[in-house]
N, C-alpha and C positions, 0 to 999 in steps of 0.2 A: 808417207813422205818425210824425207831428212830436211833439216835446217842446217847450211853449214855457216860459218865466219872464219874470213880474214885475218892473216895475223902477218906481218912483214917480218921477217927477223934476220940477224945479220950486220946490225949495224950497234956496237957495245954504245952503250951511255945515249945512246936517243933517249931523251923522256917522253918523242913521240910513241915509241917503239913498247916504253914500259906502262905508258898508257895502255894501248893496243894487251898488251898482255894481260890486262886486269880486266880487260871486256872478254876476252877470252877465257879465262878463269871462272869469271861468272858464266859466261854460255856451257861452259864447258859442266857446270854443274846442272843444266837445265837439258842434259841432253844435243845439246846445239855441238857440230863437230869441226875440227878445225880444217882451215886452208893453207898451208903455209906457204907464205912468195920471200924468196930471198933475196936477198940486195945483191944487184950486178951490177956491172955497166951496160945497163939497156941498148945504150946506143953501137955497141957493138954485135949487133942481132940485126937480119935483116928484115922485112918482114914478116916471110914465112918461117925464121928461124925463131922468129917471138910467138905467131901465131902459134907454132907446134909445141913452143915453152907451155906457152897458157891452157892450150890443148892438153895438157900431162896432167896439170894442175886440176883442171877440171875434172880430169875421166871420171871421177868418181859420183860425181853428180847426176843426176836423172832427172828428166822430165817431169816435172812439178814438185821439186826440189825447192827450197829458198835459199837465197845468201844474202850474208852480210857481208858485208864489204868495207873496211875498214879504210878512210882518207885522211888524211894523204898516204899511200901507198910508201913513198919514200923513194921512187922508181921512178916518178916523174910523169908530165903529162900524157907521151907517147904511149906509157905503160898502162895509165890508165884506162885512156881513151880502149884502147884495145881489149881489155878485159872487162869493162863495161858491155861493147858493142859483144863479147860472144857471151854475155851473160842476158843481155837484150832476146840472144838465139834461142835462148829456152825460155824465156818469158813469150815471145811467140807462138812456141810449138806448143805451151802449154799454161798451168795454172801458176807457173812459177812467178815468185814476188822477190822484190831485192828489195833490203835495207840498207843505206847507207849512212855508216858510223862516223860521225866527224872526230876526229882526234887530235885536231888541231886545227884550230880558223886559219883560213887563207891571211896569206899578208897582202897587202891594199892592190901590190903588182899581179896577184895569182886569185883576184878575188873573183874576175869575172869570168874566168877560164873555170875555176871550181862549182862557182852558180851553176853551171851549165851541167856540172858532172853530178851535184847534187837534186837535179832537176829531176833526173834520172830515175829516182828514186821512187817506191810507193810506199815509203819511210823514211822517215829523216830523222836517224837519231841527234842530237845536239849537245851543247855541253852546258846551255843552261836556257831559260825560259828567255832572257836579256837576248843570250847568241841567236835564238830562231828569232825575234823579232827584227836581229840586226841584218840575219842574212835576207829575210820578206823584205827589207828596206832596200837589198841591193838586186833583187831580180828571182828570190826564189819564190816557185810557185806552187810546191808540194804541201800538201795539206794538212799529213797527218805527220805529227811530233812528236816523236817520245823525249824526256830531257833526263840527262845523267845527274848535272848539277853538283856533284862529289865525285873526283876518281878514288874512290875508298885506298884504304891503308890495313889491308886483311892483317892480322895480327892475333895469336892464342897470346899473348903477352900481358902478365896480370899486374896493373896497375892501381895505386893505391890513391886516396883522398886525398889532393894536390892542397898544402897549409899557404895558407893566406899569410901574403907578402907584401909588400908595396913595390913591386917589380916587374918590371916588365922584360917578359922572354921574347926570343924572336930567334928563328933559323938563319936571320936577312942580316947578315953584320954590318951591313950601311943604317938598318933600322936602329941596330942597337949603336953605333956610333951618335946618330942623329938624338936620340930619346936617353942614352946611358941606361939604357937597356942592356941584360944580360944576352949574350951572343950563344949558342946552342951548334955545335958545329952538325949540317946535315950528316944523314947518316940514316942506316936500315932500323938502330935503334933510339930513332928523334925523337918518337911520342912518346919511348918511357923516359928519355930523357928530360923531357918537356914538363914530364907530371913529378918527376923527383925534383925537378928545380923550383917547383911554386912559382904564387903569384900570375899575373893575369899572361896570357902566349898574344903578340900584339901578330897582324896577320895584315897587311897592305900589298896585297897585289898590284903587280904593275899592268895588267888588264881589267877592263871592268866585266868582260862577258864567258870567260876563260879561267881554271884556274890550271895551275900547275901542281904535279904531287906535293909539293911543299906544304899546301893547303891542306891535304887529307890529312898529312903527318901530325898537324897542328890540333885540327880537329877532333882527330885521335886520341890524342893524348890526355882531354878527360880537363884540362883545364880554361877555365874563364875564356872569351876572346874580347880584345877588343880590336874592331875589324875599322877599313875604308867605308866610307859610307856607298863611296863611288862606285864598289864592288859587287858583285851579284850575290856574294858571299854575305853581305851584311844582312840580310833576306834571309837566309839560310841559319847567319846566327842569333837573330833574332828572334825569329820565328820558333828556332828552338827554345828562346828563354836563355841560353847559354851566355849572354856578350850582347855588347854595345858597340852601335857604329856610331862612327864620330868623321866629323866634316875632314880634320888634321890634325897632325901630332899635337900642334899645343895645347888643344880638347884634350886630345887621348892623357897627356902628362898631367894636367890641371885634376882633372878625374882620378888620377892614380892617388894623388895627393887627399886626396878627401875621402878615397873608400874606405870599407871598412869590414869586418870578421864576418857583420852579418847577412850584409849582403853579396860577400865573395863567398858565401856558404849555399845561401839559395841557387846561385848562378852556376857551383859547383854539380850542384846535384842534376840540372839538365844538362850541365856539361857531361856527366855520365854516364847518360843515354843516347847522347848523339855519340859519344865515344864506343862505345857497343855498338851502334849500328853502322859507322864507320870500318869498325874493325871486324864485321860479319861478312864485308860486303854487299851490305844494305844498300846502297846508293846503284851499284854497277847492276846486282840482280835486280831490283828493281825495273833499271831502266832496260835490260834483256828482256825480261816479263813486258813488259810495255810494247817496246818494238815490237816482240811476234804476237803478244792479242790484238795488235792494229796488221798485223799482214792477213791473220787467218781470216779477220773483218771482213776483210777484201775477196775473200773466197766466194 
């Protein structure tokens, strides 16, 4: 039996889409084989001209096959809906199991139409321990969880011992306005830009159950964090030994003011492991491995 996954493509500069491709990346080295749906205008398909679309897409799949399923599609509900139910068709005729990859939480208008989509599921992959507890809150009822928790930042890019600074980086130029923080323009080469500039990389998302690649970028790059507490991230940097969450910036500033060589040396050195495993792909294979030793469970 094949395992395949979902990948949307077609639409430049999604960070949905470049998500998506780093789930793919890892499956892709676990054997796991690709689907690709490309971005149309759905709605001009009727709907035997979508059925026969999805029907193409599928041929290649067989009877106790799995898939992943990557959401939001980017295609929209109708699209969904439709390649779920013929995916339904072979979970019938056979042992087939679907995983569905969230790659972006619904927004508050599209929460309860996705519940339904993720329902679907005999996996639910999620993007952090925080997200599955928030979506159980609104209606879902699938059991088993895999969690990503990092959209990793793959990277051969040799990075050197980030020197202790009183400074704070940040890719977020509103942060570094706010803090007189140093601003780090994004980019494919943020993390080594992040570990040549020293000092502590400050990291406040504006979700707390979600992050954005910005985060991996961060993460990556091998120095200090000091993170939102309100973040699922703080958890993550913590737990590494890497960085300090702090309530608000005038914590984060006040702190900056008083550190010091020895202990931005210690905090360094786990920051250099979470940056390795960052930049392997640590977090995405992981959470690949996870999803399919909970579908085979199920066999």
């Amino acid at each position: 039996m094949t395992t395949y996954i979902t990948q949307t493509r077609g639409l430049i500069g999604s960070s949905v889409l470049q998500k998506q491709s780093r789930l793919v990346r890892a499956a892709r080295q676990q054997g796991i084989l690709p689907l690709s749906l490309y971005y149309y205008p759905v709605d001009a398909d009727s709907a035997g001209e979508l059925s026969a679309r999805q029907d193409g897409i599928l041929s290649g799949v067989s009877f106790g096959d799995d898939i992943i399923v990557q959401l939001p599609t980017m295609l929209g509900d109708r699209y969904e809906q439709a390649l779920l139910d013929k995916i339904a068709n072979f979970q019938q005729a056979s042992a087939s199991k679907l995983v569905i990859a969230v790659t972006s939480l619904p927004t508050p208008s599209d929460l309860a139409q996705q519940v339904q989509f993720f329902n679907r599921a005999d996996v639910l992959l999620v993007p952090s321990v925080e997200a599955g507890t928030f979506l159980q809150e609104h209606g879902l009822r699938v059991s088993r969880l895999a969690y990503l928790n990092v959209w990793d930042q793959e990277s051969d890019v040799v990075l050197t011992s980030p020197q202790f600074r009183r400074q704070l980086v940040t890719l977020d130029s509103s942060l570094a306005d706010q803090t007189a923080g140093l601003w780090v323009r994004p980019s494919v080469t943020a993390a080594y830009d992040l570990n040549a500039a020293g000092g502590y990389a400050l990291l406040w998302p504006s979700t707390n159950n979600d992050s954005e690649i910005a985060a991996a970028q961060v993460l990556a790059s091998g120095l200090p964090v000091l993170v939102n507490r309100a973040s699922y991230l703080a958890r993550i940097v913590e737990r590494a030994g890497m960085g300090i969450a702090f309530a608000d910036l005038a914590a984060v500033t006040a702190y900056l003011a008083r550190s010091n060589a020895e202990d931005y040396q210690a905090l360094v050195e786990n920051a250099g492991r979470l940056s390795a495993f960052v930049r392997a792909g640590g977090f995405t294979s992981h959470a690949i491995s996870q999803a399919v030793a909970d579908i085979n469970r199920l066999k």
